[in-house]
N, C-alpha and C positions, 0 to 999 in steps of 0.2 A: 302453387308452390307448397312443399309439406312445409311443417312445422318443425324445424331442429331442436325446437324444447321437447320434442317426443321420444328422441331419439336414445337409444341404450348410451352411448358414447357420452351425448351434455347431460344428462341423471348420473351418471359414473361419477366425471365431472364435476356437477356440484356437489352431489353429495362429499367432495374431495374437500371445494373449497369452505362447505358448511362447516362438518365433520371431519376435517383432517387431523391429526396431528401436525405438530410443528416440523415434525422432523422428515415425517412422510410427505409433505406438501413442498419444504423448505431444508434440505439437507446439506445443504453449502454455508458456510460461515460468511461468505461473501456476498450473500443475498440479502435481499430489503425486507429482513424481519418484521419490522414494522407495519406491513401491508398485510399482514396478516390476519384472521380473526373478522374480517369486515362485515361479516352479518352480526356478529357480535357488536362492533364499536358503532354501526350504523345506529343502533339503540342507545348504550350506553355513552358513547362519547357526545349524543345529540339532545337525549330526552331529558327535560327538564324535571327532576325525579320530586324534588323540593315542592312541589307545584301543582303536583297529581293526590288526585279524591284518595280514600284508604283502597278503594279496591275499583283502579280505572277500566275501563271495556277499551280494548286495543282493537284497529284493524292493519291487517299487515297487506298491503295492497301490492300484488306482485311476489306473494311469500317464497318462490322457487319450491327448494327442499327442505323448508320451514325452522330454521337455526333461529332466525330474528323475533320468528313467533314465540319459540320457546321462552327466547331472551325475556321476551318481552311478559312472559306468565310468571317469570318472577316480582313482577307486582305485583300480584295477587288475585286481577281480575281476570274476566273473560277476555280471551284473543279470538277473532277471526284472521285464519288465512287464507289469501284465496290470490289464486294463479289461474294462468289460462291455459298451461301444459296440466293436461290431465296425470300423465306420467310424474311428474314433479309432485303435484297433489298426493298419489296414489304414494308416494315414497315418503313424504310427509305424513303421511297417516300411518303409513306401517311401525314408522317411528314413535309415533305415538303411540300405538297399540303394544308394540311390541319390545321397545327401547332399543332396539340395534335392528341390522339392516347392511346384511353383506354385497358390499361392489367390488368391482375390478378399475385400480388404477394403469394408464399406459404406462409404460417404462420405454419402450424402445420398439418403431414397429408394431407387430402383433405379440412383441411380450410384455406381459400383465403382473401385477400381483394383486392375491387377494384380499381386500380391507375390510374393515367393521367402524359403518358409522353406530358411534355409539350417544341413544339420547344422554344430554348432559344432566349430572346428578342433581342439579339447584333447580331442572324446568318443572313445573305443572303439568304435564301432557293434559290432565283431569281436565282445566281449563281452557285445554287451547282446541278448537274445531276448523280442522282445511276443508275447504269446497272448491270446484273448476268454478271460474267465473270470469266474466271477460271487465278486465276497466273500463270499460270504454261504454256497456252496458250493463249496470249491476244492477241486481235486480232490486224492487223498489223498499222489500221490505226489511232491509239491513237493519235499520234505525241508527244511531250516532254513537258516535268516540271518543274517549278523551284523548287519545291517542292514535295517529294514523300516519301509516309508514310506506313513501312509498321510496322504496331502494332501485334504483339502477333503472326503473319501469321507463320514464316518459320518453326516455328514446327511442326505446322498443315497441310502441304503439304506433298504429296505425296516421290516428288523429286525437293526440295528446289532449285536446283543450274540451274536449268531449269529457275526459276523466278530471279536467282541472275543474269544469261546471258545477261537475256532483262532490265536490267536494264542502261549499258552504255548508252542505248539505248532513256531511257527514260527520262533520266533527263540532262537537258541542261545544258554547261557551265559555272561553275559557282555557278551552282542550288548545292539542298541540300536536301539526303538522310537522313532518321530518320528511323532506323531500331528499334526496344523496342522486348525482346521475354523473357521468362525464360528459354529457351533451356530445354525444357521438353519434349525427347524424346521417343518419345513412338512406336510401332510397330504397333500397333493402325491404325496411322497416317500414319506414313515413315520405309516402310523397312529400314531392319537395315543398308543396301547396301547402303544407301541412308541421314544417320544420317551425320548432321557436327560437332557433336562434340558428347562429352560422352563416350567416346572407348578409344581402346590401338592400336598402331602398334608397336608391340615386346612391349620394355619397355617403351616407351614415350605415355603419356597420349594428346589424343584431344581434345582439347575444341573449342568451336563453332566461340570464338571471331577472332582465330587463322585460321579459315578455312575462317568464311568472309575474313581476312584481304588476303587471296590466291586469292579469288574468287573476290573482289575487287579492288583490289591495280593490274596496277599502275593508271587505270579511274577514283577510289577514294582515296582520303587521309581521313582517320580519325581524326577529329580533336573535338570530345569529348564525352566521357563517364560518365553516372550516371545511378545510382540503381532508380529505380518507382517503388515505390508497387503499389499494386491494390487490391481490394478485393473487390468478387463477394459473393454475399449472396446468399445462397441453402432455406433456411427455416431461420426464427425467432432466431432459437440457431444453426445455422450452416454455417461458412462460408466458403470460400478457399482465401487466403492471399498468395500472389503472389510477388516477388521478381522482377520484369523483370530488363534487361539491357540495355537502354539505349543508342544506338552511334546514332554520327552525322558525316556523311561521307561527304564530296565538293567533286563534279565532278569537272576535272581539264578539 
């Protein structure tokens, strides 16, 4: 099966929901403004800012079209982002290099118009570095975090608990995980073998919070939870409005 993160249409796509304006994304007064901005608030509404070195090394694990990376170079350190959509990667970087990066939004059918993601004036590009790379096998010589982000990813893998492993691994004492997903499992994505939450064993139901806090704890303590919506616009009248969760886990 190809990869739909390759595809001109989901690059359009995020770049929309990275980079959109409010108005171009969200142009109804009646719509959930609030959902907005999500690769943004996925850092800023999570990361414990009070608590980080003068100049932390960030990884953005699952970066898409790299908004949260930027976010996140306004702390001042090194970011890595790294995706597994080479396309996503290659759009991330052009942004960097180049600070804008013209797509086509859907409107209706096959009519479009033409947008300009433009890098935000507060990022670092200077600091921040995207590479293809797969969660699930990164390669060994990353070195550690104080901060590691992985937004909307553990659904989307294959076999999640392969990237939950390397994780003690990757964020240093101290440091601070930011996991955010809707736990939207799908078969798609992750054999069923392989789902952490959304199922039964006999009578007791799993939920995904409860499998992190296995595959986590005792390297991480959980020390906070909230709801972020998001929403991703398909066309003019259609969007998807998304719930995710939110934790922020300390490596001890």
């Amino acid at each position: 099966m190809s990869n739909p993160y390759e595809s001109d249409k989901l690059v359009n796509e995020y770049l929309l929901f990275h980079y959109g304006q409010p108005n171009e994304i969200l142009p109804f007064p009646e719509g959930p403004h609030q959902a907005l901005d999500f690769a943004v608030r996925s850092v800023t509404a999570m990361v414990d800012e009070a608590s980080l070195p003068e100049t932390p090394r960030a990884l953005d694990l699952g970066c898409a079209v790299g908004r949260a990376s930027f976010t996140l170079s306004q702390y001042g350190g090194e970011v890595l982002g790294i995706d597994f959509s080479q396309a996503f990667i290659q759009a991330a970087q052009h942004l960097a290099s180049n600070k804008a990066l013209a797509y086509d939004r859907i409107d209706e059918g096959l009519l479009t118009t033409r947008l300009m993601a433009k890098l935000p004036a507060e990022a670092q590009p200077g600091k921040v570095t995207f590479e293809q790379g797969d969660a699930m096998a990164l390669r060994n010589d990353l070195g550690d975090f104080d901060i590691c982000l992985l937004a909307n990813l553990l659904c989307r893998l294959p076999d999640p608990r392969k990237c939950l492993d390397r994780l003690p691994k990757l964020v240093r004492p101290g440091g601070q995980l930011i996991i955010t997903s809707p736990y939207t499992w799908l078969d798609d994505f992750t054999p069923r073998s392989h789902w952490l939450g959304g199922y039964r064993e006999g009578d007791r139901p799993i939920v995904t919070l409860e499998s992190l806090r296995d595959a986590l704890e005792p390297a991480f303590t959980l020390e906070k939870q909230r709801d972020l919506p998001m929403l991703i616009r398909e066309h003019a009248r259609k969007y998807q409005w998304t719930m995710s969760e939110g934790t922020r886990w300390r490596r001890q």
